[in-house]
C-alpha positions in Angstrom: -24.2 49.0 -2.2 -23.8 45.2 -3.5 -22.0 45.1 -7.3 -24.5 42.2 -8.5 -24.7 43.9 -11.9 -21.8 45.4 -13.2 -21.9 46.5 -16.8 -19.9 44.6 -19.1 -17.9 47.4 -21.5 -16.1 46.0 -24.7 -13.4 48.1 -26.1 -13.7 47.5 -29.8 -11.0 49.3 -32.4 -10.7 47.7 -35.7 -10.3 43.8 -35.3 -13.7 42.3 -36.2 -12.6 38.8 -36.2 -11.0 39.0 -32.1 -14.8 41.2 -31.6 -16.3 37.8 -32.9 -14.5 36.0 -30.8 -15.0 37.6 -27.5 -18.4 38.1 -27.4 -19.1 34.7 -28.4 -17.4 34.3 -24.7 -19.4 36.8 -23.5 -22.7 35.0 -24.5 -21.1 31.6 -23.7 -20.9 32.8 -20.1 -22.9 32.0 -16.9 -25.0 34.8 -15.5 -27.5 34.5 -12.2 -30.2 36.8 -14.1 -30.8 38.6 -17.2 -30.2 41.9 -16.0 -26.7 42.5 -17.1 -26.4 45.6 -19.2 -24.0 44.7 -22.2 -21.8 47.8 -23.6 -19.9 47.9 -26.9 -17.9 50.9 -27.5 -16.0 51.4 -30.7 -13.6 53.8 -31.4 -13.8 55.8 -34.8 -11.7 54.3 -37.4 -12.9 55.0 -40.9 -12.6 51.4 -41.9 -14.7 49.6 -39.1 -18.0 49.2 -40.4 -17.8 46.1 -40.4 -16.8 46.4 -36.5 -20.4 48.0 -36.2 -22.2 45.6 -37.8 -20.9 42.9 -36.1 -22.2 44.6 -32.3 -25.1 45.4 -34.1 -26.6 42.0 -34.9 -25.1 40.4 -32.1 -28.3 38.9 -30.0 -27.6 39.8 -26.4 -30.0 37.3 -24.0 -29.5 38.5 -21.0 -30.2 41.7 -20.4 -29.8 45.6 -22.4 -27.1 46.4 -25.0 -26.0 49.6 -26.1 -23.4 49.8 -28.5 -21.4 53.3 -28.8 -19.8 54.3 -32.3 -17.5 57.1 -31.3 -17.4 59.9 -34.0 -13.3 60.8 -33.8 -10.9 58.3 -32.4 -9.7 58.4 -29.0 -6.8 56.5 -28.9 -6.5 53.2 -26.4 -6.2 55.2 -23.3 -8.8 58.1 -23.7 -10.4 55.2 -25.1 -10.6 53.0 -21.8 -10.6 56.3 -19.6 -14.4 56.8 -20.9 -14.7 53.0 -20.4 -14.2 53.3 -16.7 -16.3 56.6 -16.2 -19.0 54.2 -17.1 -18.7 52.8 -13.6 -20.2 56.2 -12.3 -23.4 55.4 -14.4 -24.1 51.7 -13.5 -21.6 51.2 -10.2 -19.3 48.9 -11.1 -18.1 48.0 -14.7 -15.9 45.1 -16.4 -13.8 46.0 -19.5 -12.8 43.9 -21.7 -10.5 44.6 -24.9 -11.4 43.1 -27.7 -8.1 40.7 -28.4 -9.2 38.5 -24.9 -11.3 35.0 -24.6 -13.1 34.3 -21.3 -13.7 31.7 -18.8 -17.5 30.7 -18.6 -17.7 31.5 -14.7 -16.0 35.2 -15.3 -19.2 37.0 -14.5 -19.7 35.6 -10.7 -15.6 35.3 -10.1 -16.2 39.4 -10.5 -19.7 39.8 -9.1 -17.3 38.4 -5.7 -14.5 40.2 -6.1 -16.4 43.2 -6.0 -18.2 42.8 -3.0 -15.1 41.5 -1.2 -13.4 44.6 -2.2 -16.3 47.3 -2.0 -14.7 48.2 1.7 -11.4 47.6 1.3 -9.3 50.7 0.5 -6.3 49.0 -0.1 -7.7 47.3 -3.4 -7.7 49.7 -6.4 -9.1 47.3 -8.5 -10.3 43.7 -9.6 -8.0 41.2 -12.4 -9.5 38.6 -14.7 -6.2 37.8 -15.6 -3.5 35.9 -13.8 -0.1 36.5 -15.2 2.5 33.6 -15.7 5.1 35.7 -17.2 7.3 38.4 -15.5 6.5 40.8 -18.1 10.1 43.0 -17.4 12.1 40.1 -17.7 9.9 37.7 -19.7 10.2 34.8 -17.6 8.2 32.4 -16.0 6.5 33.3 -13.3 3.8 32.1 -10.6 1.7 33.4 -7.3 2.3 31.6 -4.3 -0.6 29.3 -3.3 -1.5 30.0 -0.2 -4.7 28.0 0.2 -6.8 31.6 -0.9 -8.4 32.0 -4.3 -7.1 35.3 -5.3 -3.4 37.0 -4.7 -2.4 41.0 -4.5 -0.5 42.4 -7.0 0.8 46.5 -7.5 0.1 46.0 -10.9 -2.7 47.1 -13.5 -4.7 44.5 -15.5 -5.6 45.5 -19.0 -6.3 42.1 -20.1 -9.9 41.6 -18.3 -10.8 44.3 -15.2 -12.9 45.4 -13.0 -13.7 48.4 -10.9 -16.4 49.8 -8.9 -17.6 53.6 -9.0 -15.4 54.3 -5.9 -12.2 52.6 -7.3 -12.2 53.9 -10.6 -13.1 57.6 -9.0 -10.1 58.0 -7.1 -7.7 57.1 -9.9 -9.4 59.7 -11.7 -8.7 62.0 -8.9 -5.1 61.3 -9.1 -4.8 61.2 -12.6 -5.8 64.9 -12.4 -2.9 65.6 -10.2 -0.7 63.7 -12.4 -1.1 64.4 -16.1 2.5 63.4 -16.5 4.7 60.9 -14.7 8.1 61.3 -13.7 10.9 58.7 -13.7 11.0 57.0 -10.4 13.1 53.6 -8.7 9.6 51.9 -7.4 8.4 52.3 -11.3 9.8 49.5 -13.3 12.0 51.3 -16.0 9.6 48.5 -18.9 6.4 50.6 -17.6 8.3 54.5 -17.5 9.3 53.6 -21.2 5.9 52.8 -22.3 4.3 55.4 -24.7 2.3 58.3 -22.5 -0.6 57.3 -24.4 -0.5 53.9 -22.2 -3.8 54.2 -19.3 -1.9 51.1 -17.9 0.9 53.1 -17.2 -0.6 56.0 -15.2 -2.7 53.1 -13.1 0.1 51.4 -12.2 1.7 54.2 -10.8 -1.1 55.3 -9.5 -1.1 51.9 -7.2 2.4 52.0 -6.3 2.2 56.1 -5.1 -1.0 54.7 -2.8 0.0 51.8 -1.6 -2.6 49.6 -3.5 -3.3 46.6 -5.2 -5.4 45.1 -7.8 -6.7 41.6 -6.5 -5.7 38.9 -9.2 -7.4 35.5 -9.3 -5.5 32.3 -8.9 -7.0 30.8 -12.1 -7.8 33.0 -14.8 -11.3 34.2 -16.0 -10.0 35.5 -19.0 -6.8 34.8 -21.5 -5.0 37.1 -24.4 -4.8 36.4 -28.0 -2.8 39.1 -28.3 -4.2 40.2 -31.9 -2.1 42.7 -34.4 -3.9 46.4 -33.0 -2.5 49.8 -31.6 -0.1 48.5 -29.5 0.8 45.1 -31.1 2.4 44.2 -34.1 2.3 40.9 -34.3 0.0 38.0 -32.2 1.4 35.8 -30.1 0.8 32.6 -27.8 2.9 34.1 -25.2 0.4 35.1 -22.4 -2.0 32.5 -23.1 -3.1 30.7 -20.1 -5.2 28.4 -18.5 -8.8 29.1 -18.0 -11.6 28.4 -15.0 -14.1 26.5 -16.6 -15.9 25.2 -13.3 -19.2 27.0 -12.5 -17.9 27.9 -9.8 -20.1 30.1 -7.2 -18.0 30.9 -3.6 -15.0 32.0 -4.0 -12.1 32.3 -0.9 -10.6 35.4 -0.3 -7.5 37.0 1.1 -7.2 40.3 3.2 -4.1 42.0 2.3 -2.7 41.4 6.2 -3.5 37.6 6.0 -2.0 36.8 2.3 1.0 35.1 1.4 0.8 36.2 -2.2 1.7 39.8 -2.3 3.8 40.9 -4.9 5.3 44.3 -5.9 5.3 45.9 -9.4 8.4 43.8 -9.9 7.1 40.5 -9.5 8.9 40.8 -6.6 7.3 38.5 -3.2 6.6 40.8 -0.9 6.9 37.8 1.9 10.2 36.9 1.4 12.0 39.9 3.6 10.2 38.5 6.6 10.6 34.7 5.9 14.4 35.8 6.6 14.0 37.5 9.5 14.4 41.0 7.8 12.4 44.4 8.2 11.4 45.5 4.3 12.9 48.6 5.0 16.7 46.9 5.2 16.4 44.4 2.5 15.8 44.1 -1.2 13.8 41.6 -3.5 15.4 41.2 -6.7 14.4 37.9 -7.8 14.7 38.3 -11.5 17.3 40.6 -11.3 15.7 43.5 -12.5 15.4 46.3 -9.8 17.5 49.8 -10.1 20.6 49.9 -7.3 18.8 51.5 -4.0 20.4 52.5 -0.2 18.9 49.2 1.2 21.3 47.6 3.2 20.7 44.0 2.1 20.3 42.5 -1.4 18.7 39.1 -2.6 19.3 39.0 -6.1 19.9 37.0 -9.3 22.3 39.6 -10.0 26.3 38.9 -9.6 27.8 41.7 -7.6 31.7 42.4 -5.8 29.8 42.8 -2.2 29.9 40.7 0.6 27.9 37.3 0.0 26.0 36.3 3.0 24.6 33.0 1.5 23.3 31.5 -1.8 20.3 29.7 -3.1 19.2 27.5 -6.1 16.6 28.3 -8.6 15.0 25.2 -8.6 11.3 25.5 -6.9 8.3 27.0 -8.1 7.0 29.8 -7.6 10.9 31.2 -6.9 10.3 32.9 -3.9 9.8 29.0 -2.7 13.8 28.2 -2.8 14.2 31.1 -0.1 11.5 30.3 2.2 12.6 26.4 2.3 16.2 27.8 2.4 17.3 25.4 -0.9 21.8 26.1 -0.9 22.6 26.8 -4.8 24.5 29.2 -6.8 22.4 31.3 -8.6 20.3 34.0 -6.3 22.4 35.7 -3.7 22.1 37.7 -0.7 24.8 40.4 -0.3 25.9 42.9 2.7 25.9 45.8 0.6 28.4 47.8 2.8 31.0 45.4 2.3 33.0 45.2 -1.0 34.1 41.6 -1.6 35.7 41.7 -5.4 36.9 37.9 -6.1 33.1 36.5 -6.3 33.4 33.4 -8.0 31.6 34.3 -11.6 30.0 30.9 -13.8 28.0 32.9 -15.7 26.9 30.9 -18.7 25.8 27.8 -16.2 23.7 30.2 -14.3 22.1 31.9 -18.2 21.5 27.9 -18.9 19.9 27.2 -15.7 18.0 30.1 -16.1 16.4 29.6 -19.2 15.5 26.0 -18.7 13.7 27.5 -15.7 11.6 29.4 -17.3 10.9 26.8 -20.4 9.4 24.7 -17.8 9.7 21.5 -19.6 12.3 22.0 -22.3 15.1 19.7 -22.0 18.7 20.5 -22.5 18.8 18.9 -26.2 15.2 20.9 -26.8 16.6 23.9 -26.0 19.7 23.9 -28.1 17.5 22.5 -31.1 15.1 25.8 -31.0 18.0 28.1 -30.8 19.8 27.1 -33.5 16.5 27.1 -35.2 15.9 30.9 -34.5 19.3 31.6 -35.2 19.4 30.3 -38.9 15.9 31.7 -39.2 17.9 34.6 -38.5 20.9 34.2 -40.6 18.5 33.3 -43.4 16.3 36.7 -43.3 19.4 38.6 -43.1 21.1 37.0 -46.4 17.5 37.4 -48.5 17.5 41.3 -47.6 20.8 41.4 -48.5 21.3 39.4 -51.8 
């Protein structure tokens, strides 16, 4: 079975100005017929009548809408939970929070993704979004490109999904195995501490205990206001990012086995281990620095540690992965022989915190830089004397 009409489900809470918002997107979009079913659901709040009345008069062209006005509140991930069973009912569904903005072309980039993924067990599900921010470490971040339109990721997207009926089923069956989760090293300690009443956090490590991977998209279909709601106290700008906006029809896909973009749920490149010469199973990834202390034998890592240093790289090329693979010398990521204690590593720290952050700010110079910090820090200094006087 083809996915050619997957039902688009809108997860609506309380924010009537981001529902606005998205579903002028929504009708904005290109579609190859008008037989796309159109699904509002809105969780009970008792002050979002408003909410209601907005997917009430909104004029859907192209195809049915149903709009469902749940009579007790759910919560986000009950919420979403009965967003995906939908997928048993019309095959394939995409969900969309309310707080996101999409690319014009988002309906066929998904139509394709589907079908590419319909026999591939290794994909638990489909991205909009395309991250460009380690969300553990909050720092810049980018996919490899390796000449495919889409890389693989063991990470959940809640900021524009997809799945089909047999995706979605089998994290259900899971799910029912796994009410609770337990603390584990290959679960970043940012998701563990997320609230139990995250879906995210189940699906993510639901991918990593099955070996799976959500297929993101090189450029984004869809991008996050980040709006004030349930989980959010304040928007941001932060995970903004650049939207498709060709109508664009075929779209180039990587298996798993011939992709150069696979990533773990660290960020972590998943190709690096092998562009060394290493088996996975004898060294680590640790990029950003982030990963709890395992048995591996071999360490790459922005981290400073008293073992044996085998060689050193810059962290200079984009995506970072790229200063390994094209063996750049520098002083800032690190393979170590973790057997061997070595305690009079040479420690610069603050040059490699500078470096680091002008990394990430992309195109803030050294003069910027300082100029916003001791902005945020007399912001800072300022609050705390007017709370205190």
């Amino acid at each position: 079975m083809r996915n050619n009409n997957p039902a688009i489900v809108v997860v609506a809470y309380n924010r009537p100005k981001s529902l606005t918002r998205l579903l002028k997107s929504i009708q904005n979009a290109y579609y190859p017929n008008k037989e796309v079913t159109l699904v509002i659901s809105i969780d009970f709040s008792t002050d979002n009548n408003y909410v209601f009345e907005i997917a009430e008069n909104f004029e859907w062209n192209y195809g049915e809408k149903k709009v469902i006005r749940h009579s007790e509140n759910l919560g986000l991930k009950k919420h979403i939970i009965s967003c995906g069973d939908l997928s048993q009912e019309y095959g394939s569904v995409i969900i969309l929070e309310d707080d996101l903005y999409l690319s014009p072309n988002f309906f066929n980039y998904t139509i394709s993704a589907l079908n590419f993924s319909q026999d591939k067990d290794y994909i638990g599900g489909v991205a909009l979004y395309n991250h460009k921010i380690n969300v553990h470490k909050g720092e810049y971040f980018m996919a490899l490109d390796d000449g495919f339109d889409n890389w693989y990721f063991q990470f959940a997207c809640s900021w524009g999904q997809a799945w089909n009926a047999t995706q979605w089923k089998r994290f259900k069956t899971w799910l029912s195995d796994n009410p609770t989760l337990v603390k584990a090293t290959a679960i970043p300690e940012n998701v563990s501490n997320w609230s139990d009443k995250s879906w995210l956090k189940f699906f993510i490590a639901y991918l990593i205990n099955s070996n799976t991977y959500f297929l993101y998209p090189k450029v984004s279909l869809s991008t996050n206001f980040n709006d004030p709601g349930t989980h959010v106290g304040q928007d941001s700008t932060a995970y903004q990012v650049e939207l498709l906006y060709d109508q664009k029809e075929t779209y180039h896909f990587s298996t798993l086995d011939r992709s150069e973009a696979v990533y773990d749920a660290f960020f972590e490149s998943q190709i690096v281990a092998k562009s060394l010469g290493y088996q996975n199973d004898m060294l680590e990834i640790d990029l950003y620095g982030y990963k709890p202390v395992n048995e591996k034998r071999f360490w790459l890592t922005a981290k400073r540690l008293q073992k044996k240093q085998l060689y050193a790289y810059t962290r200079s090329l984009k995506p970072i992965e790229s200063n390994i693979i094209q063996q750049l010398h520098g002083n800032e990521l690190f393979l170590y022989d973790m057997t061997v204690d070595e305690k009079n590593n040479f420690i610069k720290q603050g040059y490699a915190d500078y470096r680091r952050i002008i990394y990430s700010a992309k195109v803030l110079s050294y003069k910027r830089a300082t100029l916003v910090l001791k902005k945020l820090v007399s912001d800072r200094i300022l609050k705390f004397l007017g709370k205190t006087n």
